[in-house]
Every structure is written in C-alpha cells, then in structure tokens.
NUZALUM-583202 format. One line per field, with one value per residue (C-alpha): residue in one letter; residue number from 1; x, y, z. Coordinates in pm, whole numbers, always signed. Layout:
vexdren = (a,...)
fidren = (NUM,...)
x = (X,...)
y = (Y,...)
z = (Z,...)
***
This chain:
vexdren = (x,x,x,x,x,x,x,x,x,x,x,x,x,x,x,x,x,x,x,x,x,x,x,x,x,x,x,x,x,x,x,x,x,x,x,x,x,x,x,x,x,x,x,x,x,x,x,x,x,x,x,x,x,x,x,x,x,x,x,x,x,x,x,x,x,x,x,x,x,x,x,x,x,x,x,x,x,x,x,x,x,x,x,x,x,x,x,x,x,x,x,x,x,x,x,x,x,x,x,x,x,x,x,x,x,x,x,x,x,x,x,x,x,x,x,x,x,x,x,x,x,x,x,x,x,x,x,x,x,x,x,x,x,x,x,x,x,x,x,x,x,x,x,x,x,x,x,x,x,x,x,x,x,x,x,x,x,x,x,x,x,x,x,x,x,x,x,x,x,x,x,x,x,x,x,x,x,x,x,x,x,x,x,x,x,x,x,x,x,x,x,x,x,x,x,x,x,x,x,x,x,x,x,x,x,x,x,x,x,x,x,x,x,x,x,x,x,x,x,x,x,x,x,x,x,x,x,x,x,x,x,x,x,x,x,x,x,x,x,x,x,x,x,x,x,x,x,x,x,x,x,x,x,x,x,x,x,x,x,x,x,x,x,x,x,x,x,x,x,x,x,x,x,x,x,x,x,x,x,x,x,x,x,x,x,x,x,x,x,x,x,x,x,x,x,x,x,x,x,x,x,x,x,x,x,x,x,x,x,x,x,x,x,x,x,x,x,x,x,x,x,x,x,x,x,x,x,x,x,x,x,x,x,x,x,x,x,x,x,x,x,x,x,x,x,x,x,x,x,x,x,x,x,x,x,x,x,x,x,x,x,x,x,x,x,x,x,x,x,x,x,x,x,x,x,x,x,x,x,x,x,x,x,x,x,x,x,x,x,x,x,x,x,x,x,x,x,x,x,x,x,x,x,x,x,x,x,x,x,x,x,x,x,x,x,x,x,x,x,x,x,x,x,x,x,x,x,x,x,x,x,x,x,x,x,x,x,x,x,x,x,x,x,x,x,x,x,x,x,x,x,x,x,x,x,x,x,x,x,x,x,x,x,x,x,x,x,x,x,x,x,x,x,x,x,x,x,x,x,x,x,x,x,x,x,x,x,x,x,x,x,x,x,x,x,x,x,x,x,x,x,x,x,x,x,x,x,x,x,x,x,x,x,x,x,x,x,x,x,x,x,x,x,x,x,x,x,x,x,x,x,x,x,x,x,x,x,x,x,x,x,x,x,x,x,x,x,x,x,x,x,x,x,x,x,x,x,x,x,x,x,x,x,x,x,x,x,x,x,x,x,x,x,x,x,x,x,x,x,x,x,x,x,x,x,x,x,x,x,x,x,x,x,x,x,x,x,x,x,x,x,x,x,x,x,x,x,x,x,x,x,x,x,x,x,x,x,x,x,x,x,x,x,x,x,x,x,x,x,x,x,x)
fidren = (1,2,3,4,5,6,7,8,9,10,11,12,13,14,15,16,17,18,19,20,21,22,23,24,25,26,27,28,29,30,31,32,33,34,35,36,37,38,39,40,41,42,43,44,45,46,47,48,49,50,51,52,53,54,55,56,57,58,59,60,61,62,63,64,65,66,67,68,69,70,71,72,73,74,75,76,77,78,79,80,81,82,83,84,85,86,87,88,89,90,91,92,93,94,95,96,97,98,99,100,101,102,103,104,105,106,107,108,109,110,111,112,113,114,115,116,117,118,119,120,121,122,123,124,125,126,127,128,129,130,131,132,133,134,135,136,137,138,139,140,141,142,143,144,145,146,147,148,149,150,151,152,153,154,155,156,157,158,159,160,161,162,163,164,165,166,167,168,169,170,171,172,173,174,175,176,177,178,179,180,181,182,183,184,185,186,187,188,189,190,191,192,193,194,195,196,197,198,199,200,201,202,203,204,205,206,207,208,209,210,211,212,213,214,215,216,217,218,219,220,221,222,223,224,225,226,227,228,229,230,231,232,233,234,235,236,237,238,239,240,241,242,243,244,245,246,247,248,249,250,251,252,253,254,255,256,257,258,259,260,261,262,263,264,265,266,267,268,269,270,271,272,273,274,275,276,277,278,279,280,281,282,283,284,285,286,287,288,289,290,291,292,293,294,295,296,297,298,299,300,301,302,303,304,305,306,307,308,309,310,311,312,313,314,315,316,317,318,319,320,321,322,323,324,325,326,327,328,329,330,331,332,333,334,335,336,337,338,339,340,341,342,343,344,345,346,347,348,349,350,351,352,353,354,355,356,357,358,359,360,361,362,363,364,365,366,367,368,369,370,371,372,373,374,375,376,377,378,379,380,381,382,383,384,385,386,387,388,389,390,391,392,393,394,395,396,397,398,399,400,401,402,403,404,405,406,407,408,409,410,411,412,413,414,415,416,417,418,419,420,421,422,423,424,425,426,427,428,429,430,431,432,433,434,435,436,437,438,439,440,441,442,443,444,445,446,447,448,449,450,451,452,453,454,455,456,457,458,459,460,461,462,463,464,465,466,467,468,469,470,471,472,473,474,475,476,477,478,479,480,481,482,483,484,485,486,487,488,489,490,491,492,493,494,495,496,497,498,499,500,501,502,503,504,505,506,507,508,509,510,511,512,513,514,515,516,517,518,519,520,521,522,523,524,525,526,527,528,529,530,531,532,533,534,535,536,537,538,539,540,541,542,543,544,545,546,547,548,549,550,551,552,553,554,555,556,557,558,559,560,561,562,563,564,565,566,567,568,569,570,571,572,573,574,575,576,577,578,579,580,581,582,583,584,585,586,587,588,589,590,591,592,593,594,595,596,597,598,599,600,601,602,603,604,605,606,607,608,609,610,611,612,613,614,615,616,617,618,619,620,621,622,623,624,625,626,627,628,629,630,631,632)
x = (+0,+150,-8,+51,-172,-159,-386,-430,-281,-168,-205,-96,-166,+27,-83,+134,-35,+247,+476,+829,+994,+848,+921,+1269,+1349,+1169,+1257,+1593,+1476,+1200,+1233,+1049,+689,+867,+1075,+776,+577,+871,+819,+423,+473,+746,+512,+253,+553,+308,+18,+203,+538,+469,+451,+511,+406,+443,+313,+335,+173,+314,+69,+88,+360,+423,+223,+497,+636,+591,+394,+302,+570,+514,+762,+664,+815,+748,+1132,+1159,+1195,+1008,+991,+1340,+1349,+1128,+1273,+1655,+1469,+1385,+1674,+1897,+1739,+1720,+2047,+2200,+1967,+2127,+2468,+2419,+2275,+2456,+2251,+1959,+2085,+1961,+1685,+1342,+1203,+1454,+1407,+1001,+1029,+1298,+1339,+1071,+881,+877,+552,+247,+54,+165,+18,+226,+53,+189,+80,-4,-94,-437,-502,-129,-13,+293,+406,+441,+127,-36,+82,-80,-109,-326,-247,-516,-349,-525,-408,-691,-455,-819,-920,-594,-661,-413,-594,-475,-668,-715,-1035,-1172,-1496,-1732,-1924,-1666,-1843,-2132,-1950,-1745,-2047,-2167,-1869,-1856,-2246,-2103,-1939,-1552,-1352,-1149,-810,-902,-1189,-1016,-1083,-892,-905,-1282,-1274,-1033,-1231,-1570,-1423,-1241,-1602,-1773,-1504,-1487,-1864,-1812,-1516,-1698,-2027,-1835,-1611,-1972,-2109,-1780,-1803,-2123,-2055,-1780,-1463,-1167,-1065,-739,-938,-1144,-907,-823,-1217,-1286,-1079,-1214,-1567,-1512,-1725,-1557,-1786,-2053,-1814,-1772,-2081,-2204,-1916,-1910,-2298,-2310,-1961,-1962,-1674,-1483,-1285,-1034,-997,-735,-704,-545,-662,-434,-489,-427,-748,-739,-975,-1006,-1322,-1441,-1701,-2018,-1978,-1630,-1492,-1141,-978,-859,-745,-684,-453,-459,-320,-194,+94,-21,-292,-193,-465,-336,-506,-313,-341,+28,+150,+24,+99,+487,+552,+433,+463,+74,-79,-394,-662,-592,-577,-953,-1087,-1293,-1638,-1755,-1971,-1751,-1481,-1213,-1121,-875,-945,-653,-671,-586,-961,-1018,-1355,-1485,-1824,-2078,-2098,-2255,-2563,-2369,-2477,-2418,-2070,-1863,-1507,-1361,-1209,-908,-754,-776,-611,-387,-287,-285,+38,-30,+126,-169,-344,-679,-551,-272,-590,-807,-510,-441,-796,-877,-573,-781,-1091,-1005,-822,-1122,-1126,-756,-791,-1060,-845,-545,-786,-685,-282,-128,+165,+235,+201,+397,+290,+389,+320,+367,+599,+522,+186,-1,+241,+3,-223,-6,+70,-322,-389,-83,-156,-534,-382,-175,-496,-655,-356,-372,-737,-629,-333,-602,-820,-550,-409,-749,-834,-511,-532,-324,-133,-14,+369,+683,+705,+342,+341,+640,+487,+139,+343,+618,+325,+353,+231,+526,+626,+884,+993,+922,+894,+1160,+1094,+1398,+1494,+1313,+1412,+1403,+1191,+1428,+1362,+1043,+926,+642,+856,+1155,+996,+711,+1063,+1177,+855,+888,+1210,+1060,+1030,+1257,+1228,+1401,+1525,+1429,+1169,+937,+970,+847,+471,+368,+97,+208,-35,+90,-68,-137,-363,-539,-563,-677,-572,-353,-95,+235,+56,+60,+345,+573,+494,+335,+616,+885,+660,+675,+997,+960,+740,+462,+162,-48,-18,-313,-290,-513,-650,-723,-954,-1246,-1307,-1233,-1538,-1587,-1446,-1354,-1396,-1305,-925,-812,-669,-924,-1109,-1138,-1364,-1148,-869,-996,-927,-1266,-1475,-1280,-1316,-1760,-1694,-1551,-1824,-2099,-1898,-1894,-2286,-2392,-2559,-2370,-2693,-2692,-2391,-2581,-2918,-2627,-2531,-2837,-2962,-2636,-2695,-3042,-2928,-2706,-2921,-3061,-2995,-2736,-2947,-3206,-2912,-2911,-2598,-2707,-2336,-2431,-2624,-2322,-2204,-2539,-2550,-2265,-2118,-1800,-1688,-1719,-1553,-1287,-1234,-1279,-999,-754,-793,-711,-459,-261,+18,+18,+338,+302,+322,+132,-254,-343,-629,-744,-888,-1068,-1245,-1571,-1762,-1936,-1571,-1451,-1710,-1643,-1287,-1313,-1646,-1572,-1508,-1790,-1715,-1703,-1840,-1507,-1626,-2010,-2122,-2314,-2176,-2204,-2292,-2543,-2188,-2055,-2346,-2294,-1922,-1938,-2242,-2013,-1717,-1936,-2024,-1643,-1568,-1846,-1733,-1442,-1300,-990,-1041,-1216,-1515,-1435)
y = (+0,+304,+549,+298,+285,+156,-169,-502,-692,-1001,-1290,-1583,-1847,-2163,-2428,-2717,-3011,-3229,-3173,-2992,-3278,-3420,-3170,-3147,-3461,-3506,-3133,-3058,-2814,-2691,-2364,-2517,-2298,-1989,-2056,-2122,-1832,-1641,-1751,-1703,-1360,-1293,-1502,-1246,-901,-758,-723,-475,-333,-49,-272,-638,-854,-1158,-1350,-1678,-1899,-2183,-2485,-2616,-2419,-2412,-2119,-1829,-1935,-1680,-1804,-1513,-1372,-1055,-859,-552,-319,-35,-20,+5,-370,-473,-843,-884,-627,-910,-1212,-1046,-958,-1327,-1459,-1264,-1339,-1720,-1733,-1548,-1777,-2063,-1916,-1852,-2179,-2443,-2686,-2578,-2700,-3044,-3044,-2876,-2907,-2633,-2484,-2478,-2290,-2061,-1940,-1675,-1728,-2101,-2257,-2445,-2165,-1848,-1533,-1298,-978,-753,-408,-92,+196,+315,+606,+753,+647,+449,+407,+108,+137,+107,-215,-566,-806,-622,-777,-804,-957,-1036,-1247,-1549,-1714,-1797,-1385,-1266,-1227,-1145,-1028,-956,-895,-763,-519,-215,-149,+132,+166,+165,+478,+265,+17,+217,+363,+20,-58,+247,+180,-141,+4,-14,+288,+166,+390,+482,+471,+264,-80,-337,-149,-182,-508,-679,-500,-624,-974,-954,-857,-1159,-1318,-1272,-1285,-1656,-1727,-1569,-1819,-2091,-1996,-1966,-2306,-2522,-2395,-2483,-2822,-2839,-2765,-2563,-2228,-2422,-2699,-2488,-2353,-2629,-2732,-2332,-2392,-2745,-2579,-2231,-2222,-1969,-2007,-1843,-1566,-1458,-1418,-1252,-1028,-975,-1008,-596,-549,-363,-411,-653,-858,-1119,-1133,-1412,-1421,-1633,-1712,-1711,-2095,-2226,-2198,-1982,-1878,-1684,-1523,-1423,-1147,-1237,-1117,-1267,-911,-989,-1340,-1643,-2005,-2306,-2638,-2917,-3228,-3457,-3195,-2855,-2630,-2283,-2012,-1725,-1439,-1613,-1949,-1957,-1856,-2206,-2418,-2281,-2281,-2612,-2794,-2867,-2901,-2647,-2846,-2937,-2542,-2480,-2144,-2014,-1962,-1651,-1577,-1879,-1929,-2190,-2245,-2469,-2545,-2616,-2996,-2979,-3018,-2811,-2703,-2475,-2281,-2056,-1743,-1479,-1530,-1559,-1269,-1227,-1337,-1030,-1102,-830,-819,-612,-896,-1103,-728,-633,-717,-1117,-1273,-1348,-1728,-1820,-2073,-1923,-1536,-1603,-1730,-1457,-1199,-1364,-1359,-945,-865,-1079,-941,-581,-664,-599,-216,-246,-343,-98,+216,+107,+35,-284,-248,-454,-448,-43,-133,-189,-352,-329,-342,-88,-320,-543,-629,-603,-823,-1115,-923,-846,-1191,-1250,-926,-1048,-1414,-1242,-1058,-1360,-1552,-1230,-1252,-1638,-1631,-1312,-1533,-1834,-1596,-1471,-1796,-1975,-1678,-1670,-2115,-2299,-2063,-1928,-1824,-1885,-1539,-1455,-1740,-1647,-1259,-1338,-1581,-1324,-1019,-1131,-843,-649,-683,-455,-352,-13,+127,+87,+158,+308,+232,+449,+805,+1043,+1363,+1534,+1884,+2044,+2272,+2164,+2219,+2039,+1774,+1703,+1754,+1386,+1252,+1267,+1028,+775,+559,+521,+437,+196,+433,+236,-1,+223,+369,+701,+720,+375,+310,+241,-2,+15,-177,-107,-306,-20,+368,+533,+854,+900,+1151,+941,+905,+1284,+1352,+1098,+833,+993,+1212,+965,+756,+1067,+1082,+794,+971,+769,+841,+711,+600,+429,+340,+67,-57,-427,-262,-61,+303,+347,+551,+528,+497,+139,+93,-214,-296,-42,+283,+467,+665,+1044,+1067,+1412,+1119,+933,+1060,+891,+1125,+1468,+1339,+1332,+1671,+1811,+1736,+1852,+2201,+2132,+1991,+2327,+2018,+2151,+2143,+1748,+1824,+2048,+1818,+1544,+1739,+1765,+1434,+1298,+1605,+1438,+1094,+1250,+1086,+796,+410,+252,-13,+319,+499,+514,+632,+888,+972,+746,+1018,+1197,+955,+882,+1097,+955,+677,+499,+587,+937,+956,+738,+1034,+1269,+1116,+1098,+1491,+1528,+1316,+1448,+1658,+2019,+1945,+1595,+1515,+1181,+1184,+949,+737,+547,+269,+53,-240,-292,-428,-709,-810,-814,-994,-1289,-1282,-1306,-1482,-1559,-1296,-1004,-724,-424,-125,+67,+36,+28,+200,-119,-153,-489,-343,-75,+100,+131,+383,+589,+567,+733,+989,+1128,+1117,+1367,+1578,+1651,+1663,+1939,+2091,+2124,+1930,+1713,+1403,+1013,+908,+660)
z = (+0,-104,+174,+518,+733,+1118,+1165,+1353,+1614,+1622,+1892,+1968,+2243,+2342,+2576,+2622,+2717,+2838,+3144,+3037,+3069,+2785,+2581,+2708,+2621,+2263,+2153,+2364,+2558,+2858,+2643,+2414,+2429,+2438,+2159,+1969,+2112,+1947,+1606,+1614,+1722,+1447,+1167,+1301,+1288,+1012,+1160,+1429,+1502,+1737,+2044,+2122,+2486,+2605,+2900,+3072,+3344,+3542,+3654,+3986,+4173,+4535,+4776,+4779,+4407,+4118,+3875,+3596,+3396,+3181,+2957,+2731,+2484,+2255,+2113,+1777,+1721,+1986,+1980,+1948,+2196,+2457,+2359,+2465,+2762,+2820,+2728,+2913,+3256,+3121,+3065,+3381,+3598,+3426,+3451,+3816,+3922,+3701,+3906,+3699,+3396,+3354,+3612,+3473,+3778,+3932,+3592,+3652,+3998,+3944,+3586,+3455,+3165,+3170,+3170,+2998,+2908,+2690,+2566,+2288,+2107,+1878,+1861,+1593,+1815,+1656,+1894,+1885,+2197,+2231,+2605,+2736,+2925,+2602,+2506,+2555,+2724,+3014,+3389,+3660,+3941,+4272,+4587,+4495,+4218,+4039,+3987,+3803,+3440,+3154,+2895,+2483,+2191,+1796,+1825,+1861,+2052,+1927,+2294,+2530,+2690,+2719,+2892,+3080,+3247,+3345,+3521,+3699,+3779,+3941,+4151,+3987,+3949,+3593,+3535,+3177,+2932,+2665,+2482,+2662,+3023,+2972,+2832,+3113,+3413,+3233,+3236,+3578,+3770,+3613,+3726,+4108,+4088,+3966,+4228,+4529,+4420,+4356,+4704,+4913,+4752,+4814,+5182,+5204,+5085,+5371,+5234,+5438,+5221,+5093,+5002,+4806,+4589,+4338,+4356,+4212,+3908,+3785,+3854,+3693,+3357,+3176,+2913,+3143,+3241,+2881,+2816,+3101,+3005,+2607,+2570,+2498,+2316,+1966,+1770,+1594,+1854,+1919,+2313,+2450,+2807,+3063,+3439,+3693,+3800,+3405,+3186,+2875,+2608,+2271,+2197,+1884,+1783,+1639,+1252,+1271,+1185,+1329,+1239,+1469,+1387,+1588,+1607,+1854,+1869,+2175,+2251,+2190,+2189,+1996,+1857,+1662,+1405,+1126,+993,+827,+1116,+1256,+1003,+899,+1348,+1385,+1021,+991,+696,+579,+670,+1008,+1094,+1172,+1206,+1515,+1432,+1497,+1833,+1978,+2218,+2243,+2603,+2690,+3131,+3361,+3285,+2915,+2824,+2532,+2377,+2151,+2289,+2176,+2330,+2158,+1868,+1536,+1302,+948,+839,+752,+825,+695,+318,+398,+599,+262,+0,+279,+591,+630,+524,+173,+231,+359,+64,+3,+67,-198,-433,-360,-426,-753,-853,-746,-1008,-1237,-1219,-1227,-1579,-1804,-1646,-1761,-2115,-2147,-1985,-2238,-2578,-2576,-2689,-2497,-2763,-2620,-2262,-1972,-1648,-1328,-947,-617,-410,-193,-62,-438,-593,-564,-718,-1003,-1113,-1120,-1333,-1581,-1607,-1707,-1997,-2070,-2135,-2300,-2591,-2621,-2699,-2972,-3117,-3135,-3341,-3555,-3638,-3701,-3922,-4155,-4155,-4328,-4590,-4213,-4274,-4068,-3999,-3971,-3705,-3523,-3523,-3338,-3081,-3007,-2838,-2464,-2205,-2140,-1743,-1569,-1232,-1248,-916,-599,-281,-79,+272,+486,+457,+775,+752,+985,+807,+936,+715,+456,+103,+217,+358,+69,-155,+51,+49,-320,-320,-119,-477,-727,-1060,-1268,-1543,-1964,-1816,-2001,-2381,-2426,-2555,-2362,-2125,-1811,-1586,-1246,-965,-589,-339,-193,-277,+95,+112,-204,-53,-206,-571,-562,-438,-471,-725,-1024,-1064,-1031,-1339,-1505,-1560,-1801,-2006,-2082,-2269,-1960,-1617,-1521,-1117,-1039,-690,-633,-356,-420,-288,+54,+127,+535,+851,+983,+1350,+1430,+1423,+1153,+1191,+943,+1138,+936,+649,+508,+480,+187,-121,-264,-22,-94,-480,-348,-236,-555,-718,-533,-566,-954,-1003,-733,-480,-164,-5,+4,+211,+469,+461,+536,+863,+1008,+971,+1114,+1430,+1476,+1549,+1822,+2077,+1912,+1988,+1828,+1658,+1501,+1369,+982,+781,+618,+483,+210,+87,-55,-241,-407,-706,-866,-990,-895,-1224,-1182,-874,-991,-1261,-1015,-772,-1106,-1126,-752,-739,-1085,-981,-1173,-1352,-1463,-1822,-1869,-1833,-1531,-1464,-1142,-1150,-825,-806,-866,-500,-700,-810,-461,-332,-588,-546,-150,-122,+243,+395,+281,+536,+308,+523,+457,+75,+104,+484,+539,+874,+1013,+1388,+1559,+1628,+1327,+1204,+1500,+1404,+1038,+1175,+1421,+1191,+937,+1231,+1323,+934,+885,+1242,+1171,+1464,+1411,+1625,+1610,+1590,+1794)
***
C-alpha cells in the first residue's frame, strides 16, 4: 500500500499439554513454548510493530512461588526487543545456578517465563499512543490465584463509553476509558462474581478455604463468564485471556470481523489471528488449521480439556475483506488465491483504460503487498492474448507463414519492475517544502523499463488517502514519459471509517470522499452536504441499533466511475506530463474474489454493527465541524 496505514494486532496463544519434561526430552529443551511463542509472534511481525508482549503462566507451583511472567516493549523492534529480555534473565539464571541445567524441575520454579501456558501480542498503536502502558497483554493480578486475568486482543470497541459507564455503575472505578481497560475489568467482575459463588457453595458443601481452591478452578465455567461479560460489546474482537490458575480462552465477535485459527493435537494447543502462522511454526498441513467460528470461544481449562463454545448469537458473516487485499500474510493458501484472482478481475477495467494495446504497454506493481495481485492481473492478460493469437491464427489457416506465425506468438504483455521503494528516509527537516521535496524520493524508478509514448499499468492493493501518488509516485513515473499511467487498486473506494481494528477513522482522509466533495462544488448540490449534517446532528441521541448512515447520501448521485475520474484529477500533480487514470475495483468483483469474507463497510457504509453507524455519523459531524479528532 503506497499510503501505510496503522492496523491489527496479532495474537498468539500456546498451551502445552504435556509436562516440560516431555518436551525437554523429545525437543531438547523446557524452552520449548517460548521458543515457539517467538516464532508465532514474528510469523505475526506484520500485523504490528509499534509494540510487542508476552506473558506466561506456570501450573501447579508451590504457595509463595511466582507463577506469571510478563515482559513488554514499545522499542523500535520490539519483539526482538522481549525475547533479549527473556533470554537474558534465562540465561543469567542458568549461569548462576549451574545446578539448573539439567533439572526442569529447578528450571520450573525458578526461571521466569517457563511454563504451559503463553500469551504474545503484537501491537499498531491506533489512537497515537505508544508508552508502554499502552501495550498488551493487560495484567489483573489479585491475591486469589483464580481472579488474576491477563488479557490480549485484535479489536476495537465502538461503545466503550457505554460500557465504561456500566462498570462504573457497578461500583468499579477503571483507570481509563479505553478498549482493553474496559474489556479486562468487564471480564475480571464476572469473574470474582463466579469465584466468590463458587467460594460460598464449596463452603457450604464443607470444604476448608485451601481446600477450596483447586475445587474453584475445575468448577469455573468460563464459558458463562464470557458471556455474562461480552454479551453488549460492539466491535470486531479477538480477546485471549489467561486465568491465573491455568485456563485460557479466545473469543471471537459475532460477525467474525477480526480473524482467529486453531490447532490441537496430543501436545499442543496454539490459537493465533493467522493461519500460516500455525501451520509454517508447527509444520501442519492447511486443513488441520480450523478457524474459530464466529460468536464462539475456544477455552482450553486447567486440565488440558479443550472445547470450543458458543458465546454470543452468530450474526451475518462479515469477516472483513481487507484482511484477505492487505494485511494477512499473503502465504496463507486461500488469501494467496483470492489476491491472484482481485488482479484478475479488475483486468477488463484495464484493457478498457489502455484500448486494448497490450503491444504499447507496460505492467507493473507498487511493491510489496499487491504483488500477488499483479501476477493474477498479468496471467489475465496472458490468457486475454492467447485467446487473440487463437483468433488470428485460425483466421489466416493454413497458408499461415513462418514469420506470420512467429509474429502473433512473439506479443507477450510487457512486465517490468518499475517502481523501488527506498529504505526508509528520515523527515528530519520540518518545514512543509523540504519535507514534501523527501517525500517525493521515497520511490525510485528503474530508469528504460518504459519507452516514451507507452501506457504504463501500475498496480497497488489499496488507494486510501492517495498523498504518495501525488506527491511521490506519479512524478517519479513521469519521468519515463509515458503516454499514460493508469494506477489501479485491487480494492475498491475506501469511502468510510472502519472501527473495528483499523486505523481509518477520518472521512477528510480518503481521497474517494474529498473526490464526493468536488463534485458537489462542480454539479452546485452543496446542499446534500448540509441536509447530510443535520440528519447525522439528529441521530445524536438515538440508539445505536435506530441509527441510519445517512453519509451514504453523498455519495449517491454519482457513480464509482465518476468519482474514480474525479480522484484521477485530484490526485494528478500540476506538472506531470502523462494523463493518469485510477482505476478501483468494482464491489461485486470483490465480493467474488473473497467470497468468504464479505465485510465491506469501509467500501459500502453497510456496517455490520449498531456501532458502526454511529461511528461514520459522528465522523461527518467533526468533518463538517471542523474538529480534528475520532469518531471513535
């Protein structure tokens, strides 16, 4: 993606079902979860680099032993950053006590991070705070081993007011109103309400308090705790959480907005947002990776016993598409497919932009993430000239020359490497001309990949805000002089705010909105703009679930054609020779290139919660306001 954006988190969670010394002695080493924890959380880097965590449990320690291990960091490579944490203090425990080395018992009770049960999240800050405060996993601890909670997730709530208020209703005092603070604290009451029922009954039954403790955590249902706890969440969610005593769970949100697989066999349990991150860790194959329905939780109790639970009411799948253009790891089988066949299906728009000569045309792709995407939209044209040289050669038959042959095979579409992205340059200058004059060297070109007078087809996965196309990467192409550059987006317009996971949050962002603006000023329909305002002002107060989006109402007059036009003129730099086109994908197109996975509110405003209305409403309100701030 040529403008980055912040998105996503990753998790991961590892529970091994074996004693360490079972592992020590098949794989080498008691080290053996956190080793792997460290290449889930690596697998997982892309999905966030601003923060990484990491947290462990032991089973069955001693009264007076530490049993929860945490490490954080917001360094610049933050995972690495944890891991030399961990291995440091590993290794100078080791080095200290050389008694330790052999035993994994000693190892057990008196080396952090060591244990059956593991937690690791990786972080991208979506509300511009970076402390270390910020970053996941969240610790509740209490005295009761049962009532402390570690909590990690992938989501983003849209009523965390609402739920803040609750708490605070109940009683609690919560240190912040924000996502996971709320979401922890929500889970942690339900919680101790469970333990101090369970605690009363046992007694009752005529059990000593030490007796009672192991007897709480075979009886704890944490499937009733979650949904006591999530059962008025908005958002898209992936919540992993451990309990203090050994049982874990993932939960996933009803409309299966954020992503979450699952592996077991006899050794391992391990959940993570990415299936290749399962299958390349732990050499499965693709089929034994199953995928967490949505509205269910997979909770894996103290004993090993792992099931998978409904906890909310499924609702319409709409896992969302951008996972499957953008941020997933495209090595995962059916994203690499999907990919392939968006680069495909936008071809047609392609051959119709360059009137069909492919013979004067040169293709190429914005490095790296649309790559996939490029092969699909090439191996389309390929197919496109075979059927032409078919026709050619059936229509000339037999009397068919040599060189008339050779001729119609030799026109192949014409692939280059045309733009280069250079190592990250530093905008250490502050003022605006010096710096735009870097940001316009962030690509390079590769100088007679293009003759003068071709088109130029170049290929991105998403066009957001468009802010490098202007000015950065059409002027670099320029400099080839082509006839055309024609910028093409695997993605469709990126019309509304996403509140659930992805750091889109301001409609005056998206190119495709200020392109609906510049043409109400053009066609004199400003008031739709203004009527737009006050319906959004009138649904100030209304429920969630009676909120319409009425910012669909700007966009209505036109047609993504139009706007497509319109975001070519915006986007054209005063000074640049070539005309340019843009080009997105059409939402049918999407839809059958990603078939499972049809959240496309960021595309359409058909939100797939009450929230998410209120979301884009309040977003037009600031917009029109004038106010620079979320939504959200």
């Amino acid at each position: 993606m040529s403008d980055a954006i912040k998105h996503e988190c990753g998790i991961s969670v590892i529970r091994l079902l074996k004693p360490l010394e079972y592992y020590k002695e098949k794989y080498g080493s008691a080290f053996y979860g956190v080793n792997k924890m460290y290449l889930m959380m690596e697998k997982q880097h892309n999905r966030g680099q601003d923060g990484a965590g990491f947290a462990s449990i032991k089973l069955d320690v001693e009264a007076g032993q530490r049993y929860m291990s945490r490490v954080r960091s917001c360094q610049q490579q933050p995972i690495q950053d944890i891991f030399a944490q961990i291995n440091e203090r590993i290794n100078k425990e080791l080095k200290d006590h050389p008694e330790y080395e052999n035993d994994v018992r000693l190892q057990k009770n008196n080396i952090p991070y060591i244990g059956e049960l593991l937690l690791g999240h990786v972080r991208y800050g979506t509300f511009g705070k970076n402390s270390i405060e910020s970053v996941h996993p969240f610790l509740r601890q209490n005295n009761w081993m049962h009532r402390n909670l570690i909590v990690a997730g992938n989501f983003n709530l849209t009523n965390v007011h609402e739920l803040f208020d609750n708490l605070v209703q109940l009683g609690q005092h919560p240190k912040e109103m924000a996502d996971t603070v709320t979401v922890m604290e929500k889970i942690g009451h339900f919680l101790d309400d469970a333990v101090a029922k369970l605690y009363k009954q046992i007694k009752k039954e005529g059990f000593n308090k030490q007796e009672a403790s192991p007897i709480i955590a075979e009886r704890l249902k944490v499937s009733k705790i979650l949904k006591r706890a999530a059962k008025n969440f908005d958002g898209g969610f992936a919540m992993a959480g451990l309990l203090g005593h050994g049982d874990a769970f993932v939960l996933r949100d009803p409309a299966g907005i954020r992503p979450a697989y699952y592996y077991k066999d006899d050794e391992i349990v391990v959940v993570a947002s990415e299936r290749p991150a399962i299958q390349t860790v732990f050499n499965v194959p693709f089929e034994e990776v199953m995928e967490l329905e949505p509205g269910n939780a997979i909770i894996v109790k103290k004993n090993g016993t792992t099931r998978i639970k409904q906890i909310l009411e499924p609702r319409e799948r709409k896992a969302c598409s951008f996972e499957r253009i953008y941020f997933s790891r495209g090595s995962d089988k059916e994203i690499y497919q999907e990919r392939k066949m968006l680069g495909k299906l936008v071809f047609p728009q392609i051959l119709k932009a360059i009137d069909h000569d492919l013979k004067n045309t040169v293709f190429s792709y914005i490095p790296n993430t649309a790559e996939t995407s490029f092969f699909g939209m090439v191996k389309e044209a390929q197919n496109y000239l075979n059927k032409k040289k078919e026709e050619q050669i059936l229509s000339i038959g037999a009397n068919i020359t040599s060189e008339e042959l050779h001729e119609i095979l030799e026109v192949r579409p014409r692939i280059e490497k045309v733009a280069i992205k250079d190592a990250k340059l530093r905008t250490f200058i502050t003022q605006d001309d010096s710096r735009d004059d870097l940001v316009a060297h962030v690509y390079d070109i590769s100088y007679g990949s293009v003759k003068q007078g071709d088109n130029l087809v170049i290929i991105d996965d998403s066009i957001v805000r468009g802010t490098t196309l202007k000015k950065s990467i059409l002027k670099i192409l320029d400099r080839l002089l082509p006839k055309k550059i024609i910028v093409v987006s695997s993605a469709p317009q990126i019309r509304y705010p996403d509140c659930y996971g992805i750091d889109m949050a301001k409609l005056e962002d998206f190119i495709a909105f200020r392109a609906a603006l510049a043409l109400h000023e053009e066609n004199n329909t400003w008031q739709i703009i203004e009527d737009v305002y006050k319906k959004c002002v009138e649904q100030v107060t209304t429920r969630d679930k009676d909120i319409i989006n009425y910012v669909k109402e700007i966009y209505a007059p036109f047609s993504a054609d139009q706007i497509s036009k319109k975001i070519g003129e915006l986007l054209s730099p005063s000074d640049i020779k070539a005309e340019v086109q843009i080009i997105y994908q059409g939402i049918g197109s999407l839809h059958q290139a990603c078939p499972k996975n049809l959240g496309d509110w960021y595309f359409t405003g058909n939100y797939p919660t009450p929230g998410g209305n209120r979301v884009v409403n309040r977003a037009f309100i600031n917009f029109f306001e004038g106010k620079n701030e979320r939504a959200y």
